[in-house]
C-alpha positions as CSV (number, residue, x, y, z in Angstrom):
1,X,26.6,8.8,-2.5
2,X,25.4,5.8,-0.5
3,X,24.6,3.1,-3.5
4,X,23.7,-0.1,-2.4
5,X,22.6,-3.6,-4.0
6,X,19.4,-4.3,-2.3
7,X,16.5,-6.5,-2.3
8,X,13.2,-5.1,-2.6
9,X,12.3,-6.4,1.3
10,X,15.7,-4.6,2.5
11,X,14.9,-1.5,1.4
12,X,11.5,-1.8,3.0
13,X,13.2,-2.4,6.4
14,X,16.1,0.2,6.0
15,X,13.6,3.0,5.0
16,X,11.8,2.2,7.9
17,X,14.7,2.7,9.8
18,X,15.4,5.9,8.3
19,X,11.8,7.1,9.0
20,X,12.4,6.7,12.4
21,X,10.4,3.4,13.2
22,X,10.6,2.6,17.2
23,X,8.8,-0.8,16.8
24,X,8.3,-3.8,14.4
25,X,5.9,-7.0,15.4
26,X,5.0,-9.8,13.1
27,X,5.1,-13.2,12.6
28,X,7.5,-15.0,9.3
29,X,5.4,-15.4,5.9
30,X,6.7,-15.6,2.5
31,X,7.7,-13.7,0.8
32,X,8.3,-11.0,3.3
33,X,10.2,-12.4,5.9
34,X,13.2,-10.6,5.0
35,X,12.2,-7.5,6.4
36,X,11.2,-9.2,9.8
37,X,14.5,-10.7,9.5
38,X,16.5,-7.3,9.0
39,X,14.7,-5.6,11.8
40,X,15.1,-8.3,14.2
41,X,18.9,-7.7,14.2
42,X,18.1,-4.0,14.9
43,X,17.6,-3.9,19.0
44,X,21.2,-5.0,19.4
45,X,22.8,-1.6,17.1
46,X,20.0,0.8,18.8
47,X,18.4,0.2,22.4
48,X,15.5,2.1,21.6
49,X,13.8,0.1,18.9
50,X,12.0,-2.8,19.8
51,X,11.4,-6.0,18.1
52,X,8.9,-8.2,18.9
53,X,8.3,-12.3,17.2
54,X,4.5,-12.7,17.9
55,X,2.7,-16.0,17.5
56,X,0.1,-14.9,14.4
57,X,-0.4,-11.9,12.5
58,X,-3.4,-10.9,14.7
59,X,-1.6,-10.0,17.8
60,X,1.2,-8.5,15.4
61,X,-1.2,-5.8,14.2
62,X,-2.8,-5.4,17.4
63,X,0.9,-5.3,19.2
64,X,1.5,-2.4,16.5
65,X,-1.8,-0.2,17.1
66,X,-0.8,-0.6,21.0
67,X,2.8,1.0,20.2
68,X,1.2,3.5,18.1
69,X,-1.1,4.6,20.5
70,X,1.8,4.7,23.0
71,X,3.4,7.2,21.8
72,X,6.1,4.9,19.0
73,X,6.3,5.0,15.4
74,X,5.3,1.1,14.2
75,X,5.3,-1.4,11.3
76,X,4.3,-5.1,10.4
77,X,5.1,-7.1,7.3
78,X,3.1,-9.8,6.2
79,X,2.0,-11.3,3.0
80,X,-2.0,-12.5,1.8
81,X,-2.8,-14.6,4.3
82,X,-1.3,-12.7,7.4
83,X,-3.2,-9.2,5.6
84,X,-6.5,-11.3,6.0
85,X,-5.7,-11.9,9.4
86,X,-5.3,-8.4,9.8
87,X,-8.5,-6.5,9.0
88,X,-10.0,-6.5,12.2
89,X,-7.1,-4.8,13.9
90,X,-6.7,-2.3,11.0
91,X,-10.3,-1.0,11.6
92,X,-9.4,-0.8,15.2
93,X,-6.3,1.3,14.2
94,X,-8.7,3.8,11.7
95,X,-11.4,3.7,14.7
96,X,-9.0,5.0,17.1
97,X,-6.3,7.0,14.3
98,X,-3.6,5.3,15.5
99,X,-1.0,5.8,12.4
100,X,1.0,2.8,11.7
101,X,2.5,1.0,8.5
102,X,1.2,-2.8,7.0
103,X,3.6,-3.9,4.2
104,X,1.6,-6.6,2.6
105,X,4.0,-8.4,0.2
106,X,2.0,-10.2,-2.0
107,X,1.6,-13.8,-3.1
108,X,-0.8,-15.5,-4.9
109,X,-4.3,-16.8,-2.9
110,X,-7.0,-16.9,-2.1
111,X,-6.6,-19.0,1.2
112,X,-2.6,-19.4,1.7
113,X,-2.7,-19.6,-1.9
114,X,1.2,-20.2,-3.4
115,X,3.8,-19.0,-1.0
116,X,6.2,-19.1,-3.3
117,X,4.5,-17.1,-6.3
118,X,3.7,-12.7,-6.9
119,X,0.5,-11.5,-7.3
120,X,-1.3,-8.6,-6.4
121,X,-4.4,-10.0,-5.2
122,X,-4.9,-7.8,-2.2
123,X,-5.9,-4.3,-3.8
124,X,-9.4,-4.7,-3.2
125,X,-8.9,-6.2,0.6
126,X,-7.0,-3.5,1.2
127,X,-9.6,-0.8,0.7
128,X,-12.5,-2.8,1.5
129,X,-11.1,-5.2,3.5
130,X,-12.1,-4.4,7.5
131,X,-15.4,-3.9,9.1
132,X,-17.5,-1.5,8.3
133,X,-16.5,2.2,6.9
134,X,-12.9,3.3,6.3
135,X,-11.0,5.5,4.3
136,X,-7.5,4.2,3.0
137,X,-4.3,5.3,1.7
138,X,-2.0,2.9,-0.3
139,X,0.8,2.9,-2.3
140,X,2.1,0.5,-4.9
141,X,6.0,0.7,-5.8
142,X,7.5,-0.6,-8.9
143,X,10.8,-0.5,-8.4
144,X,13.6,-1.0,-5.3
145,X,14.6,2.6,-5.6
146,X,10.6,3.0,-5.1
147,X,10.1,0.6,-2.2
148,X,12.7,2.6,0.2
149,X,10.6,5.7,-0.9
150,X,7.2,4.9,-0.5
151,X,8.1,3.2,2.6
152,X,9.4,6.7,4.2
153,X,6.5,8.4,2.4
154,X,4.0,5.2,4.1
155,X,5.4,6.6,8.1
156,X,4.5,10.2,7.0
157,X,1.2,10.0,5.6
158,X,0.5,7.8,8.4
159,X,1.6,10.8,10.8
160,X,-0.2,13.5,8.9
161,X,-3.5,11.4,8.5
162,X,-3.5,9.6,11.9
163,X,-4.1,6.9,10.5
164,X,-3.3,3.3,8.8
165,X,-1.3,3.1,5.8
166,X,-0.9,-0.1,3.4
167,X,2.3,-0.4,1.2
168,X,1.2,-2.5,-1.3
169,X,4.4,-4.8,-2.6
170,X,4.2,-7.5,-4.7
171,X,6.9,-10.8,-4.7
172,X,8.9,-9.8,-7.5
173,X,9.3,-6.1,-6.2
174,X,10.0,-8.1,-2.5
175,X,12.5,-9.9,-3.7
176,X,14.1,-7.8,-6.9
177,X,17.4,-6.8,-6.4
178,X,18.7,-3.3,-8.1
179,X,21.4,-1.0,-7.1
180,X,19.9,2.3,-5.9
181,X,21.3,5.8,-4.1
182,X,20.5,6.2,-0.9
183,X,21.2,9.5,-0.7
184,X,19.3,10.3,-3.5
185,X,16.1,9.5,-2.1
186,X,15.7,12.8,-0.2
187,X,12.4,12.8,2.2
188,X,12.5,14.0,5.4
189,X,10.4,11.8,8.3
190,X,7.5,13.6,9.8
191,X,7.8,13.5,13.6
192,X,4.9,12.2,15.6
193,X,2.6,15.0,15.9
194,X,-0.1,13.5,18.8
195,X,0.5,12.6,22.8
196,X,0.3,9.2,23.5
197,X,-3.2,8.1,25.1
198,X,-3.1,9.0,29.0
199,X,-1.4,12.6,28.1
200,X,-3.3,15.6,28.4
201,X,-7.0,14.6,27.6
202,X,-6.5,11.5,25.2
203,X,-7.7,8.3,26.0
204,X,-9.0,5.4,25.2
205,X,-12.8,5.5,25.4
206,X,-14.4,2.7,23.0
207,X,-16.0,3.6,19.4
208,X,-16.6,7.3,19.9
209,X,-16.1,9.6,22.8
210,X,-17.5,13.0,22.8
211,X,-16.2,15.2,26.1
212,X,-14.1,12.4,27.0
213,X,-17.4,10.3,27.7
214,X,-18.2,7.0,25.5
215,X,-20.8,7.5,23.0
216,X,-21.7,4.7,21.0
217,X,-25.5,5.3,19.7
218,X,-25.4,8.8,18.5
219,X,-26.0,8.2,14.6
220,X,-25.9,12.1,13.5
221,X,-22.6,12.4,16.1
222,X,-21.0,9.3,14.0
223,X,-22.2,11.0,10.5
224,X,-20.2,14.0,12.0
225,X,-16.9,12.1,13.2
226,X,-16.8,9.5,9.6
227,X,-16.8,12.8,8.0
228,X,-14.5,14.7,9.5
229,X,-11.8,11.6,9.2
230,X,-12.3,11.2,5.9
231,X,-11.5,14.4,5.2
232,X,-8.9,14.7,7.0
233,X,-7.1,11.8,5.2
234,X,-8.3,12.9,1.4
235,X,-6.3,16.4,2.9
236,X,-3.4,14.2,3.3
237,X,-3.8,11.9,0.4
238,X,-3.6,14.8,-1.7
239,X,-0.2,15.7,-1.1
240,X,0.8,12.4,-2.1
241,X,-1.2,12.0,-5.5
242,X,1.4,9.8,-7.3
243,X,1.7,8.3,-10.8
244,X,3.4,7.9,-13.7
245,X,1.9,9.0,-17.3
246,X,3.4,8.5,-21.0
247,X,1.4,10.1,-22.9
248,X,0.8,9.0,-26.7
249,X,-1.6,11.6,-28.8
250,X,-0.7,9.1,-31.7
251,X,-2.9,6.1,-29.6
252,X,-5.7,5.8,-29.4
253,X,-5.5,3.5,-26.3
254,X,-4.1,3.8,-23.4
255,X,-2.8,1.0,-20.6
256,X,-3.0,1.2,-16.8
257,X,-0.8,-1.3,-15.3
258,X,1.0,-0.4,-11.5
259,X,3.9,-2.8,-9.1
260,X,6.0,-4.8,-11.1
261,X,3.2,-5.0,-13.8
262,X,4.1,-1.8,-15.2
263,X,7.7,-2.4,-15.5
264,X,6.6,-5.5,-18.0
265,X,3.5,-3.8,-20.1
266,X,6.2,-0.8,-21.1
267,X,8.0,-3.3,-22.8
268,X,5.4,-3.4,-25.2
269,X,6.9,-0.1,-26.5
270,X,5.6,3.5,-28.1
271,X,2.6,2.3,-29.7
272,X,0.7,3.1,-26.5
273,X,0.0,5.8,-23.7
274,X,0.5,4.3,-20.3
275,X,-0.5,5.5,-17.1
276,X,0.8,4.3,-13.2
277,X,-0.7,4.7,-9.9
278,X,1.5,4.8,-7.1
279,X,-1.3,5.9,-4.9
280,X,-3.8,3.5,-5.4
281,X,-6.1,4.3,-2.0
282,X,-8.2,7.1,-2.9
283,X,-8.5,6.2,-6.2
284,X,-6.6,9.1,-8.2
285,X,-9.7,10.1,-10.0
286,X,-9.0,13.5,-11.5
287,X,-5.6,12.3,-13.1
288,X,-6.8,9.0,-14.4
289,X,-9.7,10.9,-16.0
290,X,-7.2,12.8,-17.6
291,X,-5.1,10.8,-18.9
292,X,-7.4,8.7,-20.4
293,X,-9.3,11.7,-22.2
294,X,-8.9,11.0,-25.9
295,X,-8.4,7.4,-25.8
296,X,-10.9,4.8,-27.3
297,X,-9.7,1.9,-25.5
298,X,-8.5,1.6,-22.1
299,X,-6.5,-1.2,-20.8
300,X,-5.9,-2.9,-17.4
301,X,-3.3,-5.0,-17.1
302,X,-2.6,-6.7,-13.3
303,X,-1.7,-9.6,-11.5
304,X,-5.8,-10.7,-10.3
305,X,-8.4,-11.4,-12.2
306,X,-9.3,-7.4,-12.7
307,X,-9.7,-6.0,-8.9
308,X,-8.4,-2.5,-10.4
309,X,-9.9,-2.6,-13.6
310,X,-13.1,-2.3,-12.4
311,X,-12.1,0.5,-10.4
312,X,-11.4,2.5,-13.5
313,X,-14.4,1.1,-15.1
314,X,-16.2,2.9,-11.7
315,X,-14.1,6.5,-12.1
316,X,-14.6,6.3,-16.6
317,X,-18.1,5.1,-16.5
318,X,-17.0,3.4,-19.4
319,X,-16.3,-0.1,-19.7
320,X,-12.5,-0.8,-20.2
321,X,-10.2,-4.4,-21.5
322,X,-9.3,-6.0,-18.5
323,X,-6.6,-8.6,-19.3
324,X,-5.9,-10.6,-15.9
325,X,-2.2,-12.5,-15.3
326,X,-3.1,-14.7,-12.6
327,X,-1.3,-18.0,-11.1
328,X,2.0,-15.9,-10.3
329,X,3.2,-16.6,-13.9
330,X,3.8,-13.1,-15.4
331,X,5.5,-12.6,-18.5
332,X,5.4,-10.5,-21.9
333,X,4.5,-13.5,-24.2
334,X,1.3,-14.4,-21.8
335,X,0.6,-10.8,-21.6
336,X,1.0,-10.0,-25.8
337,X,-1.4,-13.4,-26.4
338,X,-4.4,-11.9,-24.2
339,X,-4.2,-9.0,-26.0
340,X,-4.2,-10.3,-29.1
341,X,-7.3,-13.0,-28.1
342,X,-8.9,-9.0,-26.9
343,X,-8.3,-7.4,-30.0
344,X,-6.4,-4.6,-28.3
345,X,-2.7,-5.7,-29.4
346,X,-0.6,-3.6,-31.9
347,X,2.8,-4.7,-33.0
């Protein structure tokens, strides 16, 4: 038994230790700077990780796809602002299936927003956020124990999808602190599984390449090469279809709440069902279907002014209670009084 007391952030950076990471870039931001912070020590225990302080978050992410594509497992942290900053380079990194992990710790925006303050503002950016056509897989932990998990589970979807993978933390999970089992949390890394570029035939060739020769204005080609990607990734996403369901045949509505939301809404106690995504990107469509079958009234409870509601809203084709927490102030009483002001609070 290896049971530690750890912040949300350390357990970030030790799971990507334990999942093999060879290189971290980034640049401080609150409230994710311990993880920077962690790693930066690592390069003096073990000579072949290698840490890098980059002057913005757009050379981080950039600095990270590089790595990947060089052959080394590779993660940024960064909060709002920095994920912004970001988008460009993740595309890149989908364009060219370079896997890598972005821990976007959450804070409060739009803009740099409130350092200081949780939200989870960045759901939306992060499946929609980059240019153009992508297909994203996220997570969204709830819990310490959870951060050091999703973050293994992060590097290895990221192998087996070559491509991009968003762990979705918020500033109270960042910055929690529970006792948790190391050992306990039993997930084996997935080695890297493609050469780097200039081994064997791989290169680097611009948007597309088809027999190793650009090819950037073939339409039906690019139909052909979206498709086969997002396949590829919903093959991957699939092994990792996580959530969380209570069920409550005695309800007749149910509440959809994920991150450090969840943990709050279940204090509101049996006279609910609830239901969790930890895989937020692809949608979990089948199981949220599911579990809301036989419910009148569904219920999204998050930290923005109801990015993920209308999500379910899209997979229901119904309309659902969306009941926003926004300004980095989240607490049961605020929570219980929108309710009640909805009509959808029972004692």
């Amino acid at each position: 038994m290896d049971t530690r007391f750890l912040q949300g952030n350390e357990a970030v950076a030790l799971a990507a230790l334990q999942a093999g990471i060879q290189f971290y870039a980034g640049y401080p931001i609150t409230p994710a700077t311990e993880i920077m912070e962690l790693l930066a020590e690592e390069p003096a225990r073990n000579p072949r990780f290698a840490y890098l302080h980059f002057e913005d978050e757009i050379a981080s992410i950039n600095a990270i796809v590089g790595a990947s594509l060089a052959g080394a497992k590779a993660m940024t942290a960064t909060s709002g602002p920095g994920f912004s900053l970001m988008q460009e380079g993740i595309g890149l990194a989908h364009m060219t299936r370079a896997p890598i992990v972005i821990v976007d710790v959450q804070r409060v925006g739009p803009s740099t927003g409130m350092p200081t303050l949780p939200s989870q503002g960045d759901v939306m950016q992060a499946r929609y956020g980059s240019h153009g056509d992508f297909y994203p897989i996220a997570f969204s932990p709830n819990s310490v124990e959870e951060a050091y998990a999703q973050t293994i589970i992060s590097f290895n979807a990221a192998e087996e999808s070559l491509s991009p993978v968003v762990l979705l933390m918020d500033g109270y999970i960042g910055h929690l602190y529970e006792a948790i089992d190391l050992d306990a949390v039993n997930i084996p890394p997935v080695p890297r599984s493609r050469p780097p570029f200039g081994q064997g035939r791989r290169h680097f060739t611009g948007l597309l390449s088809r027999d190793d020769v650009p090819d950037t204005k073939d339409s039906a080609y690019y139909r052909e090469w979206y498709a086969g990607y997002k396949k590829e990734i919903q093959i991957v996403a699939d092994k990792y279809a996580l959530f969380e369901t209570v069920p409550n045949d005695k309800s007749n509505t149910i509440i959809i709440s994920y991150g450090i939301t969840s943990r709050i809404v279940r204090e509101l106690g049996d006279a609910y069902a609830y239901f969790r995504p930890i895989r937020i990107w692809p949608s979990l469509d089948r199981e949220i279907i599911e579990a809301c079958q036989g419910h009148k009234k569904v219920v999204v409870i998050e930290m923005n002014d109801g990015q993920y509601g209308g999500e379910i809203e899209r997979i229901l084709k119904r309309e659902s209670v969306s009941i926003p927490v926004i300004g980095g102030d989240l607490s049961l009483s605020q929570i219980v009084a929108t309710m009640r002001e909805k009509k959808v609070y029972k004692a």
